[in-house]
C-alpha positions as CSV (number, residue, x, y, z in Angstrom):
1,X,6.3,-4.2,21.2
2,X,9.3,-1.5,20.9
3,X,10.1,-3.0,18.0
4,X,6.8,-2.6,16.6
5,X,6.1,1.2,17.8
6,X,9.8,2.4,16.0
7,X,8.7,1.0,12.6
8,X,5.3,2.8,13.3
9,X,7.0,6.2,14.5
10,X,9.5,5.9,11.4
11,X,6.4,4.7,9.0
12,X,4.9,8.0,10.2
13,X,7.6,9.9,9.6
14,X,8.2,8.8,6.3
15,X,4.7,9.5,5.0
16,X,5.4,12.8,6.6
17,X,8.4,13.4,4.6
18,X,6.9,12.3,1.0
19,X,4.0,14.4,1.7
20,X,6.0,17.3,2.7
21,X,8.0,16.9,-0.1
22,X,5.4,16.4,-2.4
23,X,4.1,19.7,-1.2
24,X,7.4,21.4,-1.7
25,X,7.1,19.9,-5.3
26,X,3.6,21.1,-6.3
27,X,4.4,24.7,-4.7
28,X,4.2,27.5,-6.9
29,X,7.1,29.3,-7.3
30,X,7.0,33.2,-7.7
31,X,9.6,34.9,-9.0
32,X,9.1,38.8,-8.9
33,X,11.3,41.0,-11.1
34,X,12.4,44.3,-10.5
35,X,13.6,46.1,-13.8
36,X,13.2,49.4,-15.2
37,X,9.8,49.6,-17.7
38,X,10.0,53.4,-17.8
39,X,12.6,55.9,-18.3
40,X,16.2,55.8,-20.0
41,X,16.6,52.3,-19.2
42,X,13.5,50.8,-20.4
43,X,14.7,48.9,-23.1
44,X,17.4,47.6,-20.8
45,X,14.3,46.4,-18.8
46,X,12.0,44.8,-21.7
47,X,14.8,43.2,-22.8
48,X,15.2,41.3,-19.5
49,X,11.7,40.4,-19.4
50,X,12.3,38.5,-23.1
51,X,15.0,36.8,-21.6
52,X,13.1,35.4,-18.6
53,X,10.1,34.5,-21.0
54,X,12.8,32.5,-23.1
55,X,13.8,30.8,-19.6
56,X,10.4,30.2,-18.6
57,X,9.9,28.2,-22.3
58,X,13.4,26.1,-21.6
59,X,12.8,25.3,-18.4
60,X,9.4,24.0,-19.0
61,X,7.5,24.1,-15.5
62,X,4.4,25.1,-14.6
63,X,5.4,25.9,-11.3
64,X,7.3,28.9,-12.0
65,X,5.2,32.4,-12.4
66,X,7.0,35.5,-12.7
67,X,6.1,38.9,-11.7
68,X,7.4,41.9,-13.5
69,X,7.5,45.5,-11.8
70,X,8.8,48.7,-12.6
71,X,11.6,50.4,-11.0
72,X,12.4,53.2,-13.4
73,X,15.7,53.7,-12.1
74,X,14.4,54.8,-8.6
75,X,14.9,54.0,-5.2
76,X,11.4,55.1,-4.3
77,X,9.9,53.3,-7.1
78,X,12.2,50.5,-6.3
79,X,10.6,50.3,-3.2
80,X,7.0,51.0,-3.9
81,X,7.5,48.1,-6.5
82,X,8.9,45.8,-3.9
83,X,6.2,46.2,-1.5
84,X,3.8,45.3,-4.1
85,X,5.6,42.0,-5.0
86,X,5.6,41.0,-1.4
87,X,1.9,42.0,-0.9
88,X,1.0,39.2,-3.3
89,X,3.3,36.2,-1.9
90,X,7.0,36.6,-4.0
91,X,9.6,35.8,-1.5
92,X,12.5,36.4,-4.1
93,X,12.9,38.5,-6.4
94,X,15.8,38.9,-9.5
95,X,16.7,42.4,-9.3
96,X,17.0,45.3,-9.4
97,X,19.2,45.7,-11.9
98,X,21.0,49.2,-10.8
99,X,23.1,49.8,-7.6
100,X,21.2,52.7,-6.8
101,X,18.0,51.5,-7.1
102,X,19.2,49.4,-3.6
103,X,18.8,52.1,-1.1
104,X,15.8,51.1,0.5
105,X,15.3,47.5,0.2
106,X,16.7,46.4,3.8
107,X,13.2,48.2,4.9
108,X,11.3,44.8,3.3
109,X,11.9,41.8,5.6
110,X,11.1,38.0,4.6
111,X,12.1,38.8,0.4
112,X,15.5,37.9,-0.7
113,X,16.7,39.9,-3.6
114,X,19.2,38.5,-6.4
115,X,20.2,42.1,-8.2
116,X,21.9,42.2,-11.7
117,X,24.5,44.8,-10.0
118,X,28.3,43.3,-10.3
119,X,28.9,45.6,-6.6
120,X,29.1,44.4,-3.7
121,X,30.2,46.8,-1.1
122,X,27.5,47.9,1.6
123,X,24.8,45.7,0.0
124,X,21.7,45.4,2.4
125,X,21.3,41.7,4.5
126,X,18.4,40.8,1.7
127,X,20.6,41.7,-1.5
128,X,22.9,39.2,-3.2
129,X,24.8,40.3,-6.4
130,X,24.5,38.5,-9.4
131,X,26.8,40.3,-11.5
132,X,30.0,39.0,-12.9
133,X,32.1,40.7,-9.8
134,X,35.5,42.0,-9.1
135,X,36.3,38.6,-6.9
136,X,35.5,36.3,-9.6
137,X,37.6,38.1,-11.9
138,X,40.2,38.1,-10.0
139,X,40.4,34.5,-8.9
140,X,40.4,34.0,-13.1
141,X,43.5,35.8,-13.3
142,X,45.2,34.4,-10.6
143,X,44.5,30.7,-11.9
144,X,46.0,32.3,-15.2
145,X,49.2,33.5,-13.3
146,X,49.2,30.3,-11.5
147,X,49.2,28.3,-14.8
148,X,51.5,30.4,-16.3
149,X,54.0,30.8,-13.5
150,X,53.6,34.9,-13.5
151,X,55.3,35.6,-9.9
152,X,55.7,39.6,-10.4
153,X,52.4,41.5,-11.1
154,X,51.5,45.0,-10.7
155,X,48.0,46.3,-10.2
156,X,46.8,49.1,-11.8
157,X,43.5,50.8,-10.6
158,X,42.0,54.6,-11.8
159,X,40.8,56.6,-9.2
160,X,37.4,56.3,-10.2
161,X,34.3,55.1,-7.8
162,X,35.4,51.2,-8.4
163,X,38.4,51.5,-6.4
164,X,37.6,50.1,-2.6
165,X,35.5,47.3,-4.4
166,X,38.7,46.6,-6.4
167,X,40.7,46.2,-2.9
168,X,37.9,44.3,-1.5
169,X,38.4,41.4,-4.4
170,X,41.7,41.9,-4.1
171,X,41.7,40.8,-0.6
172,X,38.9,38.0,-0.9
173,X,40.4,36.2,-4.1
174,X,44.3,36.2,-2.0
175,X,45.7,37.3,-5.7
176,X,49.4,37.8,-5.3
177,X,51.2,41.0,-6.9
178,X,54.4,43.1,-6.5
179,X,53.1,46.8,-6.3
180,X,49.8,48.3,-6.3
181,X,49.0,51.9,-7.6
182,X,45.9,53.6,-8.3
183,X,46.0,56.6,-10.9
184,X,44.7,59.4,-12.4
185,X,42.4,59.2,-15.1
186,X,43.3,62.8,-16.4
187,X,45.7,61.9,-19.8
188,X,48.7,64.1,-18.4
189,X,48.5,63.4,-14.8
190,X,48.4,59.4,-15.9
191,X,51.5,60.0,-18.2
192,X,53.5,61.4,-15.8
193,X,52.0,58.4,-13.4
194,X,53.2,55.6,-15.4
195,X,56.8,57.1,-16.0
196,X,57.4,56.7,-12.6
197,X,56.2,53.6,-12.4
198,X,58.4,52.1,-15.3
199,X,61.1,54.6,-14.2
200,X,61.0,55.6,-18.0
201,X,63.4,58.6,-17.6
202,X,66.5,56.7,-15.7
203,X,65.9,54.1,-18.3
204,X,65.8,56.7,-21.0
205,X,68.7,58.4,-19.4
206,X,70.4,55.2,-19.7
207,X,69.7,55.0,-23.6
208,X,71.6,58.7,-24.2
209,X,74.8,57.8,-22.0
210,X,75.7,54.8,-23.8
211,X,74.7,56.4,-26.9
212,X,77.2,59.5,-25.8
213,X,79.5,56.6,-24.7
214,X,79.5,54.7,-28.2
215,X,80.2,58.2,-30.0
216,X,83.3,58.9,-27.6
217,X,84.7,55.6,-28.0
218,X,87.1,53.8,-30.3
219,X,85.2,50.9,-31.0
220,X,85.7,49.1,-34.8
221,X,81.8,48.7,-35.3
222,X,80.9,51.9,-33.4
223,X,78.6,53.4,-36.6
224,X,76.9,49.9,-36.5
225,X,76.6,50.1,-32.5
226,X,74.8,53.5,-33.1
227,X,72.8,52.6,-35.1
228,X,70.9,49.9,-33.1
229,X,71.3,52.0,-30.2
230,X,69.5,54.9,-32.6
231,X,66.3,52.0,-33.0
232,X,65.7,51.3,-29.2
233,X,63.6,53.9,-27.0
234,X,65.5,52.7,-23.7
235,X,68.0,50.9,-22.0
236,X,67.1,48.5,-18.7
237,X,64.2,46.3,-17.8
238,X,61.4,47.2,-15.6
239,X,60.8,45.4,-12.0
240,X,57.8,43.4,-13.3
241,X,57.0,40.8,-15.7
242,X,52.8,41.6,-15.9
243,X,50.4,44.2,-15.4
244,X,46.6,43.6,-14.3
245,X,44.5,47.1,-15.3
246,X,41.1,47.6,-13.7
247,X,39.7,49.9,-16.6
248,X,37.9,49.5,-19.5
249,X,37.1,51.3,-22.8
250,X,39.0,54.2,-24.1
251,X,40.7,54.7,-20.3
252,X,42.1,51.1,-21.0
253,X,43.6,52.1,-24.0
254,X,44.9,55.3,-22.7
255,X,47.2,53.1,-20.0
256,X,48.5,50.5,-22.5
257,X,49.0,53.5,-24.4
258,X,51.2,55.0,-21.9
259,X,52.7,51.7,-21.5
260,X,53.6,51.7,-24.6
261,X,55.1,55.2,-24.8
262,X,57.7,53.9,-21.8
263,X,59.0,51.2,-23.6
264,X,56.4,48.4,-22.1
265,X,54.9,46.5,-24.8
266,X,52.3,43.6,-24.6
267,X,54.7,41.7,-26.8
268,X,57.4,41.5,-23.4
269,X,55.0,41.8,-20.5
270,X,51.4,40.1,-20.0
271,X,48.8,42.7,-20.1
272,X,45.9,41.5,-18.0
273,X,42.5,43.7,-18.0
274,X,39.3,43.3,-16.5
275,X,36.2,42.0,-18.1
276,X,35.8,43.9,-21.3
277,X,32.4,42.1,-22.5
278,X,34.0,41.2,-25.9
279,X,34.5,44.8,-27.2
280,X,35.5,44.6,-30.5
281,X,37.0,47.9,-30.7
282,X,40.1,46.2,-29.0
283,X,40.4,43.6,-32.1
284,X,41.3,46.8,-34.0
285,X,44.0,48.0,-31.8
286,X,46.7,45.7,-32.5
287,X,49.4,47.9,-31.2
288,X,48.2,47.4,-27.8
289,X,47.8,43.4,-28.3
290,X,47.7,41.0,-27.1
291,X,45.8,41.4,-23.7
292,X,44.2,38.6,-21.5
293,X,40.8,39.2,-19.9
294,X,38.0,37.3,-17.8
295,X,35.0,36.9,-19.1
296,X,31.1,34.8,-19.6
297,X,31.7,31.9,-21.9
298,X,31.5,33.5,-25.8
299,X,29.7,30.5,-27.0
300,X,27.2,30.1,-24.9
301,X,26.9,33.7,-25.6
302,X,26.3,33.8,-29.1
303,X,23.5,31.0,-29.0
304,X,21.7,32.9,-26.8
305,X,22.0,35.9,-29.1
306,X,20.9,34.0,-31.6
307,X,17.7,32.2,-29.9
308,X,17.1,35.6,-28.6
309,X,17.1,36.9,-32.0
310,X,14.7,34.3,-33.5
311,X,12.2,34.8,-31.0
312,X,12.5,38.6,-30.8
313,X,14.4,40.2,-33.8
314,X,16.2,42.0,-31.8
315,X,20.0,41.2,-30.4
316,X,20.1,41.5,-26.3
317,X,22.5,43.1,-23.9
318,X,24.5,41.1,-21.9
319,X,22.0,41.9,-18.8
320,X,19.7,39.3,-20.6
321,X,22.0,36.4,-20.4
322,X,22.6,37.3,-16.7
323,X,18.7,37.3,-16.4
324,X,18.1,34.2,-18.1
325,X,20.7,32.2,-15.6
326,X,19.2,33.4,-12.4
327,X,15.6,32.4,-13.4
328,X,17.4,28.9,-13.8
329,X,19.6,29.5,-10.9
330,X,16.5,30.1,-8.6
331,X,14.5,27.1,-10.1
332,X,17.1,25.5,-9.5
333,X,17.8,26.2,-5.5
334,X,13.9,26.2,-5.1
335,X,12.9,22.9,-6.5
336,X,14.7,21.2,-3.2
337,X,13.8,23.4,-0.5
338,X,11.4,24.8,1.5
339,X,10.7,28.6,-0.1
340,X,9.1,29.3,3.4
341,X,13.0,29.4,4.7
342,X,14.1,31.8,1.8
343,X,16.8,33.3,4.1
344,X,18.7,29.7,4.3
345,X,18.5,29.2,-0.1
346,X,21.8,30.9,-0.9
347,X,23.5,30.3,2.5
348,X,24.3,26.2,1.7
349,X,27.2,25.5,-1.2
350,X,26.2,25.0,-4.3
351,X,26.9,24.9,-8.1
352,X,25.0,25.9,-10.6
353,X,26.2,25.7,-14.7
354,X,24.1,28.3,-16.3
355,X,24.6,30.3,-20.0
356,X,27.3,32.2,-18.2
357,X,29.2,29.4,-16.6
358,X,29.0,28.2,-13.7
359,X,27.5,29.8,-10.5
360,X,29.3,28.5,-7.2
361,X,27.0,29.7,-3.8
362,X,27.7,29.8,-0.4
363,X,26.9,32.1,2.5
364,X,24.9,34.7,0.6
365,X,27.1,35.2,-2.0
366,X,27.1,34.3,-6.1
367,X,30.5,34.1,-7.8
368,X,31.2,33.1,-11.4
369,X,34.2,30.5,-12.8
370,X,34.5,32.4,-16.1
371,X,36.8,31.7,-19.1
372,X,40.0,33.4,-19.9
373,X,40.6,35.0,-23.2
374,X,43.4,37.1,-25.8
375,X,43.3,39.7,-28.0
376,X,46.0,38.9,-30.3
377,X,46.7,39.8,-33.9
378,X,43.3,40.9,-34.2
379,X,41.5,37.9,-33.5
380,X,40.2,36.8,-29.7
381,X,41.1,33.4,-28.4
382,X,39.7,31.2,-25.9
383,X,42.5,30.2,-22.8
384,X,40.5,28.5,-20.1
């Protein structure tokens, strides 16, 4: 008779579970989307919404609905936008897709919101970045140290409003390096910053003693001595074999640059930058190559661009690709669990191989495994 009531219970049960689960896989699943439709960024903003129509086609469900407000660029409006969306059922929502434009969302309870930002410093309990952060470029580069058995790496940061999220990656990704510095951004000030740095005068110093000592001396092939001595800018190594420089842009340049000018080139020392988002200016600048950066991966890139193009006639920013993925990212977490417990769906570990790469979430928190490339000889090259 035990017997006979446990398979009943677990019978039950079972139904119980199919049903629920069958319920879980009929439930709609709405998407809101926070993005600027008016203002200076509004392109940036329609743009997004053709990616996530382009998502919506690939993924192919009828369950998904998406719900696009505007945000103008506003906290306020943010807000406003966000009540809205929750007034009408959406539980998460991709965006918004500017730091600022977070102020005022820990006011909204129950709504989880996956921004486009790449910060995360003082985000509120309900915001997750989805940006290609400062930890996941990190822990790029230090798999490409690792690889490459680089032991003695300074770290380079400008004195710009990036810096405490730099240290924060620099503590979660455990990256090793020699000396940290932050500089100025200001041409002379960062000059005079990197001299010290490379100790460019001793080892200039030393370059004009032995030249004075070669002229002084006796020695058979003295002319010949000079005139090497005459080709070299300075005399003695530095105290590190790479340098990792948070900038990007024409500030990036301006550092190799004064690299360069103290007798550090690329061509003896690894030059490691941050994301640069495949700038082609850099392929230009061969003097200041080769250099190693993080990044999305390029191919997936360009058949995006090119899908996106087909459908659109129009190329998109690289805000699109990162819009696309987390439409498939949040499919993707939704379709086995329960929406109804939204503040559990980016606590477990998970993986998730989008257009970018691939997603890894745990506790809250989205960080990208991205590729490694070079700039060298004017052509980019694919690492990792």
């Amino acid at each position: 008779m035990y017997k006979f009531f446990k398979i009943l219970t677990l019978t039950v049960f079972n139904i119980f579970f199919f049903f629920t689960s069958l319920l879980y896989s009929e439930e709609k699943i709405k998407i809101g989307l926070l993005v600027p439709l008016s203002g200076e960024n509004k392109e940036i903003g329609y743009q997004i919404i053709q990616s996530t129509r382009i998502a919506l086609k690939d993924i192919s469900s009828n369950r998904l609905e998406i719900y696009p407000k505007d945000t103008n660029s506003d906290p306020n409006k943010t807000i406003r936008s966000a009540k809205e969306l929750k007034d009408i059922g959406v539980k998460i929502i991709v965006g918004p897709v500017f730091y600022k434009s977070l102020s005022y969302l820990d006011e909204i309870q129950d709504i989880i919101f996956v921004s486009l930002t790449n910060k995360t410093l003082k985000l509120p309990n309900n915001v997750i970045s989805g940006g290609v952060n400062a930890t996941s470029q990190l822990n790029t580069i230090k798999k490409f140290l690792e690889i490459n058995d680089i032991k003695k790496t300074i770290f380079l940061t400008p004195k710009l409003d990036y810096e405490t999220e730099i240290k924060k990656a620099i503590k979660q990704s455990r990256i090793k390096f020699y000396k940290h510095y932050v500089y100025d951004t200001e041409p002379t000030k960062l000059t005079s910053q990197i001299e010290k740095i490379t100790n460019y005068k001793i080892r200039k110093q030393n370059l004009l003693d032995e030249i004075k000592r070669v002229e002084n001396s006796d020695l058979v092939d003295k002319e010949r001595q000079l005139e090497k001595l005459k080709k070299k800018y300075t005399i003695g190594n530095v105290k590190f074999d790479s340098v990792i420089i948070s900038d990007f842009d024409e500030s990036l340049k301006s550092v190799i640059t004064s690299l360069l000018y103290t007798d550090v080139s690329p061509k003896k020392k690894t030059i490691i930058t941050f994301n640069q988002w495949f700038d082609e200016s850099l392929l230009k600048e061969k003097s200041i190559q080769p250099i190693y950066y993080p990044s999305i991966n390029k191919k997936n890139l360009e058949d995006f661009k090119i899908k996106f193009f087909k459908e659109f006639n129009e190329y998109p920013n690289y805000l699109s690709l990162l819009s696309y993925d987390l439409i498939g990212l949040i499919y993707y977490l939704s379709i086995n669990n329960n929406l109804e417990e939204i503040d559990k769906l980016f606590k477990k570990k998970n993986t998730f191989k989008g257009k970018i790469g691939i997603f890894d979430i745990i506790d809250n928190k989205i960080n990208h495994r991205l590729n490694l490339y070079k700039v060298d000889n004017g052509k980019l090259k694919e690492i990792f």
